[in-house]
C-alpha positions as CSV (number, residue, x, y, z in Angstrom):
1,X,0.0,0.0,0.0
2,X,2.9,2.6,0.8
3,X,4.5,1.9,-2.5
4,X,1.4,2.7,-4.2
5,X,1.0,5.6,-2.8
6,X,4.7,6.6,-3.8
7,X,4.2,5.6,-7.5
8,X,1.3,7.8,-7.5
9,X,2.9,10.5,-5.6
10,X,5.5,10.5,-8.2
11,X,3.5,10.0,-11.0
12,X,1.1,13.1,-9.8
13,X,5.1,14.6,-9.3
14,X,5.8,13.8,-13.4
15,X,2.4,15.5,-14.5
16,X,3.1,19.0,-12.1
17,X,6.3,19.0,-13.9
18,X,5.1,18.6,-17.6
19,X,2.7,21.5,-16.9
20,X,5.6,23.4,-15.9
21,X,7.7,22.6,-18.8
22,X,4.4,23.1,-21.2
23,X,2.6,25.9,-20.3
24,X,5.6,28.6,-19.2
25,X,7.7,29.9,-21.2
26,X,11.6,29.3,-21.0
27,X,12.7,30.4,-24.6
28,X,11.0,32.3,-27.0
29,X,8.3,29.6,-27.8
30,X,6.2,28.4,-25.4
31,X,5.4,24.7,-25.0
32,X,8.3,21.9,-24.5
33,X,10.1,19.7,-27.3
34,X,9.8,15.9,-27.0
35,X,13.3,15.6,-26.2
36,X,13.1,18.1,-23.0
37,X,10.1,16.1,-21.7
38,X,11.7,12.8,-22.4
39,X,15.1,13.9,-20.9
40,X,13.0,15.3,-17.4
41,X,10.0,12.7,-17.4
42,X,11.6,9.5,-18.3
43,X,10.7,6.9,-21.5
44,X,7.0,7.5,-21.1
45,X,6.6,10.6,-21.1
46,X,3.9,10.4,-23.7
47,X,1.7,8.6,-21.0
48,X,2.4,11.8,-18.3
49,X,1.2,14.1,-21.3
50,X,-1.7,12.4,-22.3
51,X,-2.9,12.6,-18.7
52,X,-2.3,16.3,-18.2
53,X,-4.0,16.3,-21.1
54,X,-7.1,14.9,-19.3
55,X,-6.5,16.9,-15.9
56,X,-6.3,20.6,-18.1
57,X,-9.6,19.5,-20.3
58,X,-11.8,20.3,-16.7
59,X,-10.1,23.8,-17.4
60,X,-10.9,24.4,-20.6
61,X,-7.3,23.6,-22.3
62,X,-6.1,20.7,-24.1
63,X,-2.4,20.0,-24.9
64,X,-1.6,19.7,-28.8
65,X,1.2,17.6,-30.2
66,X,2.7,19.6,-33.1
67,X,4.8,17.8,-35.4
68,X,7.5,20.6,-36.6
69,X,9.3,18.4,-39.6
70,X,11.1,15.4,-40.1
71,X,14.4,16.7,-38.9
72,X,12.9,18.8,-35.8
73,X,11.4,17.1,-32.9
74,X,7.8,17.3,-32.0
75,X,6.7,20.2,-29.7
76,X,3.8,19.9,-27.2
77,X,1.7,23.1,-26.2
78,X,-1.1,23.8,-24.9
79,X,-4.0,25.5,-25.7
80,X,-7.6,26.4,-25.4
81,X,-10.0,24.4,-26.2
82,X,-12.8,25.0,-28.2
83,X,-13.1,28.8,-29.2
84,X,-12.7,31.9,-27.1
85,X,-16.1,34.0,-26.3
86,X,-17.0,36.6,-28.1
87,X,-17.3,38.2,-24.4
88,X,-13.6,37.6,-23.8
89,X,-10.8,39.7,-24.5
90,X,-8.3,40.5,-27.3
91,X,-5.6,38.4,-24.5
92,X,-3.4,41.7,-25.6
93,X,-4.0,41.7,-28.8
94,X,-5.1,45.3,-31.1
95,X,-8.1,44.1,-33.7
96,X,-6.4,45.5,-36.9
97,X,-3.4,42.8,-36.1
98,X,-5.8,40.0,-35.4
99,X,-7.2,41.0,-38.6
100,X,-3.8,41.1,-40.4
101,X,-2.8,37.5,-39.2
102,X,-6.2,36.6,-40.0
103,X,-5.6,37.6,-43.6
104,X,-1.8,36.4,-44.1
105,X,-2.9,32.7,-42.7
106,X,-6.0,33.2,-45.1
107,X,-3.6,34.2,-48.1
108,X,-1.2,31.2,-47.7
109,X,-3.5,28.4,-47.1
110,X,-5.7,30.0,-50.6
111,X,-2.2,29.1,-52.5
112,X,-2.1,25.5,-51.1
113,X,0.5,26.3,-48.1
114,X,2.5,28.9,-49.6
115,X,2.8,32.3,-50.5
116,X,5.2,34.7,-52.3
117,X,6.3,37.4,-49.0
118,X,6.1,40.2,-51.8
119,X,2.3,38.9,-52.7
120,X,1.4,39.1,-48.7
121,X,3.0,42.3,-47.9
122,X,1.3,44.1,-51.2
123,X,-1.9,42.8,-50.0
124,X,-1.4,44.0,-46.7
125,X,0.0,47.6,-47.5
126,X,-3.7,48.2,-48.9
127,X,-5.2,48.5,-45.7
128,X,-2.0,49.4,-43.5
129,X,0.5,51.4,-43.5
130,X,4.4,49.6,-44.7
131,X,5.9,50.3,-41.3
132,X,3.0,47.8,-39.6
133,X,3.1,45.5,-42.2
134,X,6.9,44.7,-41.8
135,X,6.4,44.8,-37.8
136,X,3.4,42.5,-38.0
137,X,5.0,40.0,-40.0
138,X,8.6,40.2,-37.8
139,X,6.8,39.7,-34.8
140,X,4.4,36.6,-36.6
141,X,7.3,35.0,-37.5
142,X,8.5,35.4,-33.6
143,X,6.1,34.3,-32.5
144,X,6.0,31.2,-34.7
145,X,2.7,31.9,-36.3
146,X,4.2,32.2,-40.1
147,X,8.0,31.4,-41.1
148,X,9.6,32.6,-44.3
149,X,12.1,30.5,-46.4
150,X,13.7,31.8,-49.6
151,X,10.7,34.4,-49.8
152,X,7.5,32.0,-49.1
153,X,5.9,32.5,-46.4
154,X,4.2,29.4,-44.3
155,X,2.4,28.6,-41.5
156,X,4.7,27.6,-39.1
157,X,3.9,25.2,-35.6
158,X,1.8,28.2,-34.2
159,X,-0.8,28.2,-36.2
160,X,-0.9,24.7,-37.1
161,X,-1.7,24.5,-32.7
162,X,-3.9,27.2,-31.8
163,X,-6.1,27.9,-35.7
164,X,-8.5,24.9,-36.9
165,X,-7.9,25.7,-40.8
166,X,-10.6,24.3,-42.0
167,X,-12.7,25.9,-39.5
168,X,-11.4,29.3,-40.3
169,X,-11.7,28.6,-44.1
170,X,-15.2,27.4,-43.6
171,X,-15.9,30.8,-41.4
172,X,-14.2,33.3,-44.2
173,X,-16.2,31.6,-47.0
174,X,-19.6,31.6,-45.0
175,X,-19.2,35.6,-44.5
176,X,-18.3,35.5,-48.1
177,X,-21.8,33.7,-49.1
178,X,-23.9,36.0,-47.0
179,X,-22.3,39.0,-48.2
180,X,-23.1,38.0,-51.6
181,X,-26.8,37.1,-50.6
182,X,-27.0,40.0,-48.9
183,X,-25.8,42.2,-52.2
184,X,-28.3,40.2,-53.9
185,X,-31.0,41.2,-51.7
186,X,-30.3,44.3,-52.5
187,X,-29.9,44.5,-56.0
188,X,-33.7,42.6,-56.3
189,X,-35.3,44.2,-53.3
């Protein structure tokens, strides 16, 4: 009976730690790489993260397994489940760059996962000035919601964590069909 206890006093030990090393930030990127949370968890790591997993769904969050590339490990991060309120808050964000990321993962999933950095940034100058383009994008790529390789831009592990794409293509297109009902309304009315 004591040793039981013990496991699961070191097992519930394992899962405090994963949350530590997957939902604070120590680098630049939040979230922790496979390798950090095999080298502090132990072989079956996997089996601590899955049930963190289950102990952060009773708050709302889930823990998403991003697969960066075959040559980069795989990063886990968590993230909210579900979608935000329209109640809640920007979380620190100003509208016009939620609407510019909005529009630059919109851009490069429309040309099948890539886009030309000259295309995006010429879209974008028509509603903003150069000077917030350029910062926008810098602090995207930061932030590891777009990268940028010999001019393309793509999404990068961000995105592919925190955006449903087929949700957000399914939302863009819907506004796009009731505008154009709603012009044709109009224009018969």
């Amino acid at each position: 009976m004591p040793e039981e206890d013990e496991e699961k006093g070191a097992f519930r030990d394992k899962i405090a730690r994963a949350a530590q090393l997957i939902l604070f930030k120590r680098h630049r990127e939040p979230g922790a790489k496979s390798w950090e949370l095999k080298q502090t968890l132990g072989k079956r790591y996997e089996e601590v993260v899955d049930m963190l997993d289950q102990e952060l769904k009773s708050i709302g969050l889930t823990v998403k397994k991003i697969g960066e590339g075959e040559d980069k490990p795989t990063r886990y991060y968590a993230t909210m489940e579900g979608h935000p309120r329209l109640s809640d808050r920007t979380f620190g964000w100003r509208i016009d760059d939620m609407a510019c990321l909005t529009i630059i993962l919109a851009y490069i999933q429309s040309k099948r996962g890539k886009a030309p950095l000259d295309e995006v940034e010429n879209l974008l100058k028509e509603k903003l000035p150069k000077w917030r383009v350029d910062q926008n994008i810098n602090r995207f790529t930061k932030m590891g919601y777009i990268s940028e390789d010999d001019g393309m831009l793509y999404m990068d592990w961000r995105a592919r964590a925190e955006i449903d794409q087929q949700e957000m293509l399914e939302q863009l297109l819907s506004k796009e069909i009731e505008e154009a009902e709603d012009e044709e309304r109009k224009t018969s009315g």
